[in-house]
C-alpha positions as CSV (number, residue, x, y, z in Angstrom):
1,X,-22.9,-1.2,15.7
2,X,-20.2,-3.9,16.2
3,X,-23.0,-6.5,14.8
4,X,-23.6,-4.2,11.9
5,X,-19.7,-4.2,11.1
6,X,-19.1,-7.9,11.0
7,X,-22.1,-8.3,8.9
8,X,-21.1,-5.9,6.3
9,X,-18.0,-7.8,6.6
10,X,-18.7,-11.2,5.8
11,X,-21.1,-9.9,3.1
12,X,-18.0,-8.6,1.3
13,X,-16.1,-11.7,2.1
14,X,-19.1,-14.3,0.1
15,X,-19.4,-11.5,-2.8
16,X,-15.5,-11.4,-2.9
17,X,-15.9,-15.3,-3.5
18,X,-18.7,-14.7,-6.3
19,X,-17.0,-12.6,-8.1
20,X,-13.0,-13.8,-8.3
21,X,-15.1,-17.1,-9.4
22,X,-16.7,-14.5,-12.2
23,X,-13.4,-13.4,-13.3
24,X,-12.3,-17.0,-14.7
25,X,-13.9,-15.8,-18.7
26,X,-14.6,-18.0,-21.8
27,X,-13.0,-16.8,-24.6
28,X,-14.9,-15.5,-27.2
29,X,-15.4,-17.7,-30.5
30,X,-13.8,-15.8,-33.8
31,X,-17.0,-15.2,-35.3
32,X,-17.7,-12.8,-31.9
33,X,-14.9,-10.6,-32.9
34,X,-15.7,-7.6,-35.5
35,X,-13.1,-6.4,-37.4
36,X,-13.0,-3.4,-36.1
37,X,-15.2,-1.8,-33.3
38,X,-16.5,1.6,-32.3
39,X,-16.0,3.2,-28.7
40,X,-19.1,3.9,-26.9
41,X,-18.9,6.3,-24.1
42,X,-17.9,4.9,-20.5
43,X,-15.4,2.2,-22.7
44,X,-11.2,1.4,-22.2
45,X,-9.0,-0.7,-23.8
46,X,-9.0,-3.4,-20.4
47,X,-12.7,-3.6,-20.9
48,X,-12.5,-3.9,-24.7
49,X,-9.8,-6.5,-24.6
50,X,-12.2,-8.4,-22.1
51,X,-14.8,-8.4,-24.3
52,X,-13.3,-9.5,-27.3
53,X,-10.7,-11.7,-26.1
54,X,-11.4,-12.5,-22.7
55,X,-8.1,-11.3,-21.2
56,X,-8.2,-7.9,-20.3
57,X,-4.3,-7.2,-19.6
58,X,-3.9,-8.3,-23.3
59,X,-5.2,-4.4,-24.1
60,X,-1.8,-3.3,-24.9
61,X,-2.3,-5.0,-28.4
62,X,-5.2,-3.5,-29.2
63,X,-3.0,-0.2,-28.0
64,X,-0.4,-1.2,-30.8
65,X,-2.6,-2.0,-33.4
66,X,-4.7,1.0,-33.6
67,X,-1.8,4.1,-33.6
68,X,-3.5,6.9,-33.6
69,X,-4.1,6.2,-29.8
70,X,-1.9,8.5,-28.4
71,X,-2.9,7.9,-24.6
72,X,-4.5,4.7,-24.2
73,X,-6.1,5.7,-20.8
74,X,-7.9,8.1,-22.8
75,X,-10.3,6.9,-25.8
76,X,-13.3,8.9,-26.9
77,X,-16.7,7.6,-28.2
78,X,-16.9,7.6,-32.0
79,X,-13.4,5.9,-32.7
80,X,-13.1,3.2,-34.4
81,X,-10.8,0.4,-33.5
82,X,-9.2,-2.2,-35.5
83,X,-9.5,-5.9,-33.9
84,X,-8.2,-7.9,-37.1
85,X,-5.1,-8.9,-35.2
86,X,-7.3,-10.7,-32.7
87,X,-8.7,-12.7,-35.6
88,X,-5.5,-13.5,-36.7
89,X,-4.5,-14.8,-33.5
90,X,-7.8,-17.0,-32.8
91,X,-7.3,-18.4,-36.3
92,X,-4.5,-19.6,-35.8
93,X,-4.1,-22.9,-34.0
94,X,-2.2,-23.1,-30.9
95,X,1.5,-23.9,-31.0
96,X,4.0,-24.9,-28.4
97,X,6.2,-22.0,-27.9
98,X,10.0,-22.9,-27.9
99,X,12.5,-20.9,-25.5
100,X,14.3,-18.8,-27.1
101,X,17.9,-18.6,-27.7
102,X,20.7,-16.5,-25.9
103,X,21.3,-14.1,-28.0
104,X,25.0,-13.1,-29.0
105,X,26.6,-10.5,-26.3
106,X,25.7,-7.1,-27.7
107,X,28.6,-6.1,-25.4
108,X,31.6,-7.5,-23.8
109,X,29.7,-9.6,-20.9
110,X,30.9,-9.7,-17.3
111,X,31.0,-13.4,-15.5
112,X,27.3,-14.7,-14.5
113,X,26.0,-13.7,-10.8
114,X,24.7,-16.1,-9.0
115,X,21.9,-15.2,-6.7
116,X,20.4,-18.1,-4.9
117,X,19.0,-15.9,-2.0
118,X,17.0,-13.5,-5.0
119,X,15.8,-16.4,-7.2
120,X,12.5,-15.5,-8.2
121,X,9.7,-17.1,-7.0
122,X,6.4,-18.6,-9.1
123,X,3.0,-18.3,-6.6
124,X,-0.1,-18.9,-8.2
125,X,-3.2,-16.4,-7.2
126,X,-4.8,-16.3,-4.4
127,X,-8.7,-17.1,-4.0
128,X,-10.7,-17.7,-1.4
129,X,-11.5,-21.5,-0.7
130,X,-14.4,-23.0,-3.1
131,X,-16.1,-24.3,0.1
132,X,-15.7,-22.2,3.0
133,X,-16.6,-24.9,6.6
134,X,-15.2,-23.0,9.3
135,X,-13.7,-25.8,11.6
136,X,-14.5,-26.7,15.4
137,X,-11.2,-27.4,16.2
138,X,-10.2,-23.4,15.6
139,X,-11.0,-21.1,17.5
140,X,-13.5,-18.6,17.4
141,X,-11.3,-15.7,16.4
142,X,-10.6,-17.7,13.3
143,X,-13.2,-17.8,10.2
144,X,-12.2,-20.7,7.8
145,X,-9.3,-23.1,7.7
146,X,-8.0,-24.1,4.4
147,X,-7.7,-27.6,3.3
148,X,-3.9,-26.6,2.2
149,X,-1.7,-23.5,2.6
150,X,-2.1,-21.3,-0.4
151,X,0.4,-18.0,-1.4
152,X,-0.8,-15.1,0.1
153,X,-0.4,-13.3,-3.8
154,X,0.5,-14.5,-6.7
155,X,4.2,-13.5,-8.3
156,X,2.0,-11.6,-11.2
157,X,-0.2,-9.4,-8.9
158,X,3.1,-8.2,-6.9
159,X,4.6,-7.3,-9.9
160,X,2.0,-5.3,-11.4
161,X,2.2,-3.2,-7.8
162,X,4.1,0.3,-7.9
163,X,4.6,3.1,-5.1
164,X,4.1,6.6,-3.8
165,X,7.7,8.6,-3.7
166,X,9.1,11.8,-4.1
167,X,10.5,12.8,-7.5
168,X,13.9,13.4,-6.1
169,X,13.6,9.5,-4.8
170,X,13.3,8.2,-8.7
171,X,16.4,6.6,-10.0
172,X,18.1,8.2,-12.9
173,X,19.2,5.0,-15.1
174,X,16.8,4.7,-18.4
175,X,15.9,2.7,-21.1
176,X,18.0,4.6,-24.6
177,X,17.0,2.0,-27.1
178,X,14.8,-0.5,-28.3
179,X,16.2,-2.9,-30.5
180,X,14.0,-3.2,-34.0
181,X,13.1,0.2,-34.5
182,X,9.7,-0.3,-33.0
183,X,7.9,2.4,-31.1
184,X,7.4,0.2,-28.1
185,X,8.8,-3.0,-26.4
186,X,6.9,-5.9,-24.6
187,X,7.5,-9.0,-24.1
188,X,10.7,-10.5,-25.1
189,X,11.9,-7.4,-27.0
190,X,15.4,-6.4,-26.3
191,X,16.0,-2.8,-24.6
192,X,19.5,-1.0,-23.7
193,X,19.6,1.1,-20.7
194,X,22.5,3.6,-20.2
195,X,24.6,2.3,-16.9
196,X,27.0,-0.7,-16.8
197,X,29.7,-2.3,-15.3
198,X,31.5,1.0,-14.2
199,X,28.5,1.4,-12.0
200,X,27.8,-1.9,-10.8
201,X,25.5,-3.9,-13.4
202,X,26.0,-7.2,-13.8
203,X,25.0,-9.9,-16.1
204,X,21.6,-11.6,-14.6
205,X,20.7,-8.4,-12.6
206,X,16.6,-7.6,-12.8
207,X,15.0,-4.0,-13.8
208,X,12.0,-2.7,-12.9
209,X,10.8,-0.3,-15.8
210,X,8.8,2.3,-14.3
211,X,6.3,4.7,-15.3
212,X,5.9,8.3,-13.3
213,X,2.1,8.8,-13.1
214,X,0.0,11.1,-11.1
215,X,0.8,13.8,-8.1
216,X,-0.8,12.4,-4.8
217,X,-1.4,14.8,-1.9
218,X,-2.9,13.4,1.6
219,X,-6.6,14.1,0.6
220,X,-7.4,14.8,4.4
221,X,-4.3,17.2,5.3
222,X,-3.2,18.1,1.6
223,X,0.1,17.0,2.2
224,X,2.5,16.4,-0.6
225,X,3.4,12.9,-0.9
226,X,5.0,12.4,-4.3
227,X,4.0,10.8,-7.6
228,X,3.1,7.7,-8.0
229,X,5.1,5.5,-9.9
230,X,4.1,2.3,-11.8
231,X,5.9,-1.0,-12.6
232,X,5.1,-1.3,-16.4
233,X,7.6,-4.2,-16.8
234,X,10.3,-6.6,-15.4
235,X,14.0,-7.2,-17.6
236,X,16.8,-9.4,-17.0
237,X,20.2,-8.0,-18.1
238,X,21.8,-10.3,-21.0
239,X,25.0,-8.5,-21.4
240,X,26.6,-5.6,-20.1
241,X,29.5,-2.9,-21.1
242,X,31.5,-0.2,-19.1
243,X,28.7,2.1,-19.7
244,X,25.7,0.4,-21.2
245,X,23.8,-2.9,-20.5
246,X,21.1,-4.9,-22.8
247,X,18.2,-6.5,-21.4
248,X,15.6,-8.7,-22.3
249,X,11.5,-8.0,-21.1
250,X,10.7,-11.3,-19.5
251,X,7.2,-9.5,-18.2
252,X,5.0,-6.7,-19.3
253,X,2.2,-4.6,-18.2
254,X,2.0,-1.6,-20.0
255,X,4.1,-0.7,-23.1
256,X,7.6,0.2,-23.0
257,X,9.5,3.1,-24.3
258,X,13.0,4.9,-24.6
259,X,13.3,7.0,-21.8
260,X,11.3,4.6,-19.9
261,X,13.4,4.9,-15.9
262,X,14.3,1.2,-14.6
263,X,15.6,0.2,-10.9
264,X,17.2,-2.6,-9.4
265,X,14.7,-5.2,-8.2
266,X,13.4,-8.4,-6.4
267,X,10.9,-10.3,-6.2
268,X,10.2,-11.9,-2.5
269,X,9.9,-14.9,-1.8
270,X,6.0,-14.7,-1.1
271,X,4.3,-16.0,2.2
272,X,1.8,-18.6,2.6
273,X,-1.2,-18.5,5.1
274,X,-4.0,-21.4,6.1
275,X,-6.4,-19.4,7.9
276,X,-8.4,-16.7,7.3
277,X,-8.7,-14.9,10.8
278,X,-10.7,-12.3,12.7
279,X,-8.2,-9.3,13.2
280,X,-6.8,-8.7,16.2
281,X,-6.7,-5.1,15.6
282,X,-8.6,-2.1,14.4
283,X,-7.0,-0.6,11.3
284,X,-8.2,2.4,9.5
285,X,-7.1,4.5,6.7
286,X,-7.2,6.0,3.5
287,X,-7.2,5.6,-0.2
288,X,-4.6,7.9,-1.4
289,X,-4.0,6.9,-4.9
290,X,-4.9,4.6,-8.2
291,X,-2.5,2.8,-10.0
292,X,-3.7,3.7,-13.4
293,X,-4.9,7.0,-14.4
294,X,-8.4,5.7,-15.1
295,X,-11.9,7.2,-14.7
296,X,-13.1,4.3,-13.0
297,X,-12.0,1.4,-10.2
298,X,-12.4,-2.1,-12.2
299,X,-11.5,-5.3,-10.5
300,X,-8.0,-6.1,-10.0
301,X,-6.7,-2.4,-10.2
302,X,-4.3,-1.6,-7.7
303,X,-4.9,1.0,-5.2
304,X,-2.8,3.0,-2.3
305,X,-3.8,3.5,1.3
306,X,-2.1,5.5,4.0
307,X,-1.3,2.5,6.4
308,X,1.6,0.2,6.0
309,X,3.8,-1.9,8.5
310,X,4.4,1.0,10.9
311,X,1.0,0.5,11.6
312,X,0.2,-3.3,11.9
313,X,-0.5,-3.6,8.1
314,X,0.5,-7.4,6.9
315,X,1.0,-9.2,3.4
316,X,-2.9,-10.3,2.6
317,X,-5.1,-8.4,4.8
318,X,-8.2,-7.5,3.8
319,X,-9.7,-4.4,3.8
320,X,-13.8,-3.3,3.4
321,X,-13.9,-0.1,1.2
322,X,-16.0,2.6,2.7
323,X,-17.4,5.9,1.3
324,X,-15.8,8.7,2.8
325,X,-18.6,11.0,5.4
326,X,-18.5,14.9,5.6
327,X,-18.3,15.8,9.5
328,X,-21.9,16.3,10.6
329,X,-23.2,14.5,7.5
330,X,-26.1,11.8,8.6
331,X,-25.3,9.6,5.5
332,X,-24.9,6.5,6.3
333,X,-21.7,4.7,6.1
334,X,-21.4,2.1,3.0
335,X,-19.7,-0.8,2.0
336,X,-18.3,-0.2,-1.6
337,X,-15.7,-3.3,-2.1
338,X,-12.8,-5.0,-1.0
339,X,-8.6,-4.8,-1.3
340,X,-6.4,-7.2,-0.5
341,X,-2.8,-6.0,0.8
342,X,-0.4,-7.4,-1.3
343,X,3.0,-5.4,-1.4
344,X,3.2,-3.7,2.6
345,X,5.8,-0.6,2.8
346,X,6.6,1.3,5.7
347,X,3.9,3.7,5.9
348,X,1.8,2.7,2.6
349,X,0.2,-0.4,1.7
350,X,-0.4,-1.3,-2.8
351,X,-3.5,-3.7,-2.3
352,X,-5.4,-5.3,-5.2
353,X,-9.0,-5.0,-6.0
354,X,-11.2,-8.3,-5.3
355,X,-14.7,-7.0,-5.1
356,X,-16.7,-4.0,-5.9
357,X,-20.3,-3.0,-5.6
358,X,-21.5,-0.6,-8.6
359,X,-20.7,2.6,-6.5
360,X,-17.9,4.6,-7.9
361,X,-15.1,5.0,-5.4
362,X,-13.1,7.8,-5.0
363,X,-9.6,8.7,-3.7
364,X,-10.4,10.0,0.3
365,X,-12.7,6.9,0.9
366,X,-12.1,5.0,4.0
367,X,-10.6,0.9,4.6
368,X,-10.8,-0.8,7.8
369,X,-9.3,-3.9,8.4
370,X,-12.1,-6.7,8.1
371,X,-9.9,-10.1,7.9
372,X,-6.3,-11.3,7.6
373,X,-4.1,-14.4,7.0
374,X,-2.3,-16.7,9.3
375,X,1.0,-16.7,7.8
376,X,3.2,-19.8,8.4
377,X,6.6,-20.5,7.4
């Protein structure tokens, strides 16, 4: 049995490395973009925007350009979506974006905070090593040893992870306007949220913008655990007044509206790692919740489990998907893909996608720890 798990386990680790090397897409040529496209059944906007453009988290322009979308987790087969924009764009030749400037103070501002213990840090995403030669000098609880330390996430893939909480936890700060008129802000845009200095904002602070998603309940015990709640974007306050403050989107994931809630928030410095090792412990535990409200798992979607640092959990361990079995059912236990702990609460871990087999996966299937990071200093 203990033969068969390790097995299954470094099968998922080499197909982890075949497909994040899969994931690095050409971009299509212009004359490989319609302009416009009709939905076919099993489609989304992440897969269309992959397809055409070879960026999939680009689907919130497609999402802007077509309107009628109301829900753009939801598109049916038979509509017919306009890609012009994307020919625009690939027309066009590149130019060398220049940083924008401050804007004027909307408001009165308040003196700049300086925050040299929260100054965010840029990580670059986390692969497995292109040649994987497990050292003699380790020891034999350790799999591979990596020429150089490497982030245990990247900056992008932490921010894109939400959480599970109670409806009563959610903050009550929101976003009132969005400067322009326009229906939604990305990138950027400029937003106005209603609290300010009288309650403790400060010029320089960082938002969260959040969106509240699905109910979760414990799918073995039924127990109510909340909602889960997405990050859909990241602001920096410009400029602030007794009871307002104006902020800027510096990253977006999703589109953003009025009404949108925001927290506080910070970014961790993220830790680093040089060996993949054998765990030391045996972890089990369930996939509570998706991030998105989607049909389908896709690669790089985050997902929820039921373990966290109250139970050993740690910032990069890796975890082999299993499909969930019925007591008394003789089915056989299967390997389905892999997640990769990336933001570790108390009792509930947000890990990222990195493999998938073409079995759908289900919230109530089963992870066990397969392999985890040396972290270093």
């Amino acid at each position: 049995m203990k033969k068969e798990i390790l097995l299954s386990a470094l099968f998922m680790f080499a197909l982890e490395i075949v497909v994040e090397a899969q994931v690095l897409e050409v971009k299509p040529k212009d004359e490989d973009i319609p302009e416009t496209y009709v939905v076919k059944k099993g489609d989304t906007l992440w897969d269309i925007s992959k397809k055409f453009k070879g960026d999939p988290f680009d689907w919130p322009s497609i999402w802007n350009r077509n309107k009628f979308i109301k829900d753009p987790h939801w598109i049916y087969p038979g509509q017919k979506l306009s890609l012009k924009q994307m020919l625009e764009q690939l027309a066009k030749p590149p130019v060398k974006l220049k940083p924008l400037p401050k804007p004027e103070p909307m408001f009165i501002s308040s003196a700049p905070r300086t925050l040299d213990s929260e100054k965010l840090i840029e990580t670059s995403l986390v692969s497995p090593p292109e040649s994987l030669e497990v050292s003699e000098s380790i020891s034999t609880e350790e799999f591979v040893k990596l020429d150089n330390p490497r982030p245990v996430y990247s900056k992008y893939n932490y921010m894109r992870t939400g959480f599970i909480a109670k409806l009563s936890e959610l903050p009550k700060t929101k976003i009132i306007e969005i400067e322009g008129g326009s229906f939604s802000a990305t990138k950027f845009d400029y937003i106005t949220i209603d609290r300010g200095t009288r309650l403790g904002i400060k010029e320089g602070d960082i938002f969260a913008v959040l969106a509240v998603g699905d109910r979760v309940e414990h799918p073995d015990t039924g127990k109510k655990l909340g909602v889960v709640v997405r990050i859909k974007g990241i602001m920096k306050i410009v400029s602030v007044s007794e009871t307002r403050s104006r902020g800027q989107i510096n990253e977006n994931f999703d589109p953003i509206a009025e009404d949108d809630l925001v927290m506080p928030y910070r970014l961790p410095r993220g830790p680093m790692f040089d060996i993949w090792v054998k765990p030391e412990v045996i972890i089990t535990g369930t996939i509570l919740a998706i991030n998105e409200p989607m049909i389908s798992v896709h690669i790089n979607d985050i997902l929820y489990i039921d373990k966290g640092s109250e139970d050993g959990v740690k910032s990069g361990d890796r975890f082999v998907i299993y499909n969930k079995k019925e007591p008394g059912s003789s089915e056989t236990r299967e390997a389905l893909g892999t997640i990769q702990a990336v933001k570790v609460m108390s009792n509930q871990t947000a890990g990222i996608v990195i493999s998938l087999k073409d079995i759908h996966i289900d919230i109530g299937d089963r992870v066990e720890l397969s392999t985890r990071c040396r972290l270093i200093d």
